[in-house]
N, C-alpha and C positions, 0 to 999 in steps of 0.2 A: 671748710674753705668756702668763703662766699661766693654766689654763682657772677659771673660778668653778664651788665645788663644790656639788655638787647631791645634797639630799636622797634616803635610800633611797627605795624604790618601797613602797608595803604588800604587796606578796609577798614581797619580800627582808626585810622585817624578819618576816615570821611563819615563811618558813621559819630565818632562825635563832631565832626563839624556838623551832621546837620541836625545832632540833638542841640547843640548850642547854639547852632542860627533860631532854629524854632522856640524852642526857650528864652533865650536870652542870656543863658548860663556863660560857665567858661571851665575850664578843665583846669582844677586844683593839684590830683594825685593821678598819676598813670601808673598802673603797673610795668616795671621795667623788667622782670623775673628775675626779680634776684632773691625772692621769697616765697613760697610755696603759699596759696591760696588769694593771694593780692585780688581784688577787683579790678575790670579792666582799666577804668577810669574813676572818678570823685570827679563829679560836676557841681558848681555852687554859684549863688549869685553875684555878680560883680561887687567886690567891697564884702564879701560876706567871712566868719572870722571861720569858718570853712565848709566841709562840703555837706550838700543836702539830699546828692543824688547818687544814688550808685548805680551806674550804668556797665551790663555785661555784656558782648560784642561778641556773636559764632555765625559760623556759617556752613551753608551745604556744596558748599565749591569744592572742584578737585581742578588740582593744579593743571592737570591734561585738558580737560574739559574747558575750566577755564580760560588756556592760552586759545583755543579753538575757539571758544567766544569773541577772544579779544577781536580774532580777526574778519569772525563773522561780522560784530558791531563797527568795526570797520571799513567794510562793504555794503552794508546793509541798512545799517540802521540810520532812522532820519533821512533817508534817501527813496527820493521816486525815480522811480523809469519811465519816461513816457510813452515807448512802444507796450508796458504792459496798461489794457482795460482795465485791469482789476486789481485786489489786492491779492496776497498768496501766501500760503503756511508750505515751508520748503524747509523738509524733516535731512538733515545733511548726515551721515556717517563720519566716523572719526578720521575715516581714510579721506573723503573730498578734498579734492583741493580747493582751495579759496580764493576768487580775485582771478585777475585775470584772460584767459581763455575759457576756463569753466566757468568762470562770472557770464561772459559772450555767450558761449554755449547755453546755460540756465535761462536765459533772459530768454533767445532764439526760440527754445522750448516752451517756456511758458505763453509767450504771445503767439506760437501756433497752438498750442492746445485752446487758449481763450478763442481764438478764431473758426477752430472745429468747433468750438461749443463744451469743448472737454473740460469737465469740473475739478477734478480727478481722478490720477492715477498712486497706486499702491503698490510696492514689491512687494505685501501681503495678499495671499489669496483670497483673507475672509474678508479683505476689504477691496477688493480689487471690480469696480464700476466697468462696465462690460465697452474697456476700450483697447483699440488697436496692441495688440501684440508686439507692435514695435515700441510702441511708448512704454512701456516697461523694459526694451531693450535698454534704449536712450536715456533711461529714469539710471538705471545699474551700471550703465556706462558715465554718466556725471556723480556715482558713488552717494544717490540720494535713495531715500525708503519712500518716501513720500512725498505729494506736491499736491493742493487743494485750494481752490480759489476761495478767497474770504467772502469778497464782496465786491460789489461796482461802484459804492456809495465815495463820494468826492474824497471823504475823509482819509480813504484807507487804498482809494485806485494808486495803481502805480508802487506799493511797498510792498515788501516783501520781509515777512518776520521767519526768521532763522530760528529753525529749533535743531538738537541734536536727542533728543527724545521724543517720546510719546506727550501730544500736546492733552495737556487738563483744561476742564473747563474755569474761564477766568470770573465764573463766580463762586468757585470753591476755595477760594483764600481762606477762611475761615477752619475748611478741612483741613487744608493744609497746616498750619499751622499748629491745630491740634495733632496732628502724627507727628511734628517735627518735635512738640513738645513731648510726647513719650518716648523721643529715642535714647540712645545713650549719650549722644554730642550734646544737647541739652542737659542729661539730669546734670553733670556737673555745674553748669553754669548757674542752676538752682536752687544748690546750695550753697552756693557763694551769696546769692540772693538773699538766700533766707538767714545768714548772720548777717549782711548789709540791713535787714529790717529788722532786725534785732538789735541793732545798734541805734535804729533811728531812722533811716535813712529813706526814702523815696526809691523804688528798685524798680530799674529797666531794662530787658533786654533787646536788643538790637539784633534781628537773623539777616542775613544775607541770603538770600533764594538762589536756588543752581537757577542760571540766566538760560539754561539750555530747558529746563521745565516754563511754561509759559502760563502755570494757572497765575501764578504771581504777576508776570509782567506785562501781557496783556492786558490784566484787569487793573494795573498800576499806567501802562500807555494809553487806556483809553477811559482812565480814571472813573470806571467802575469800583462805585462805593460796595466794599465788602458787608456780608449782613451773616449776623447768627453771632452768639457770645462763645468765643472761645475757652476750652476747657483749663483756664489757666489757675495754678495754684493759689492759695490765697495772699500769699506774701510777696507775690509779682504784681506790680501798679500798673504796668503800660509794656504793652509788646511794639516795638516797632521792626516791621518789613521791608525791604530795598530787593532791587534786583537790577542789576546794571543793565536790561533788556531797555528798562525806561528809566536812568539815571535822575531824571527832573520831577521826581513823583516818589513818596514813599506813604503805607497805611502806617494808621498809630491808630492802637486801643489802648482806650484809658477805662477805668473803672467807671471813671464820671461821664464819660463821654459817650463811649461804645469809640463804634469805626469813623476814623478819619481820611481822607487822601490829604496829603501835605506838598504842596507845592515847591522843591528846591529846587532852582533852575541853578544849573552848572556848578553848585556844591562839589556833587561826588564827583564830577571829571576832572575840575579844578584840582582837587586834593588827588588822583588818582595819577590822573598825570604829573603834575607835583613830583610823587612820590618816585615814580620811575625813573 
């Protein structure tokens, strides 16, 4: 019995809009799952008698997580405060509420500690900088692990980048991406690859990065170019990275190129909202 096919997902349709805005391509064949091993898309050139590229589309998102993003970037993102000095890395629990009173409350907090002088506070012990006993009260009471002033510099005063894990550094793109290539949510997508280049084809994959890990979008927000060649198979042409942290920025490595930052402004929100 043939399977009924099922609409794309709204991350598969923004990463290829924004391999097609960059390219100049256009989406020929999509996979609709009505067949076991489809590609995710067949990209080609306008008029062309058909496709040139096979493009694979995964991601490290989990749907909880995720929603928790949503409404981080919601609050947060693209937004200054101007009672905050600084900038600030504010590590949130699943449990935090968002927006708000705890939005008031956070803010409250953070521009007293910058006024003490306080850099950081940790509900971790080994990271815990020798401050007042209550600011770790008030830290566990707004259902945060961590709060850490970035910097003073024009650029970054006044935001506040939301993590829901442990922040990486955002010149380790590179790493990352080699671990994501050894797991298991990639090897399939690599051997879809590897008969798409057997066929001919030009082969890409497209990851989406958990928005909650920040080595990616930080280093994509403040377009820090990634360095070091990735461990990628030999039948994969170009990896591309996104991370809704910095929606308007995505890296591409190419064989010919090395690392790129690519500029898509309001691409993925356009098609993201769209989809909802």
């Amino acid at each position: 019995m043939p399977k009924k096919p099922k609409p794309p997902r709204a991350e598969e349709l923004a990463a290829e809009a924004v391999v097609n805005q960059v390219l100049g391509t256009t989406t020929l064949i999509r996979d609709d799952n009505t067949a076991d091993g489809m590609i995710d898309a067949r990209l080609g050139e306008p008029g062309a008698p058909g496709p040139s590229i096979a493009l694979e589309i995964t991601s490290n998102l989990h749907e909880e997580q995720a929603a928790l993003w949503k409404a981080l970037h919601k609050h947060y993102a693209e937004k200054r405060f101007p009672q905050l000095g600084a900038g600030w890395l504010v590590e949130f629990t699943r449990a935090a509420h968002i927006g708000g009173q705890q939005q008031k409350a956070l803010l409250a907090f953070l521009a007293d500690l910058g006024a003490r002088g306080v850099t950081r506070v940790s509900t971790r012990d080994d990271q815990q900088p020798a401050a007042a006993g209550n600011d770790v009260d008030v830290l566990r009471a707004l259902r945060l692990r961590a709060v850490a002033q970035v910097s003073t510099e024009p650029d970054v005063r006044g935001r506040i980048f939301a993590s829901t894990s442990a922040v990486g550094s955002a010149g380790d793109v590179t790493a990352y991406v080699n671990a994501f290539l050894l797991g298991e949510v990639a090897a399939n997508k690599l051997r879809k690859l590897q008969r798409a280049k057997d066929e001919g084809l030009r082969t890409l994959l497209f990851v989406w990065a958990d928005s909650s890990h920040l080595t990616v979008g930080v280093a994509l927000d403040r377009a820090h170019l990634a360095v070091g060649q990735p461990a990628v198979p030999a039948h994969l042409d170009e990896v591309w990275l996104a991370s809704y942290f910095a929606p308007d920025t995505v890296f591409r490595w190419t064989r010919e190129a090395d690392w790129e930052v690519v500029s898509v402004p309001g691409v993925i929100t356009q098609i993201t909202m769209a989809a909802e």
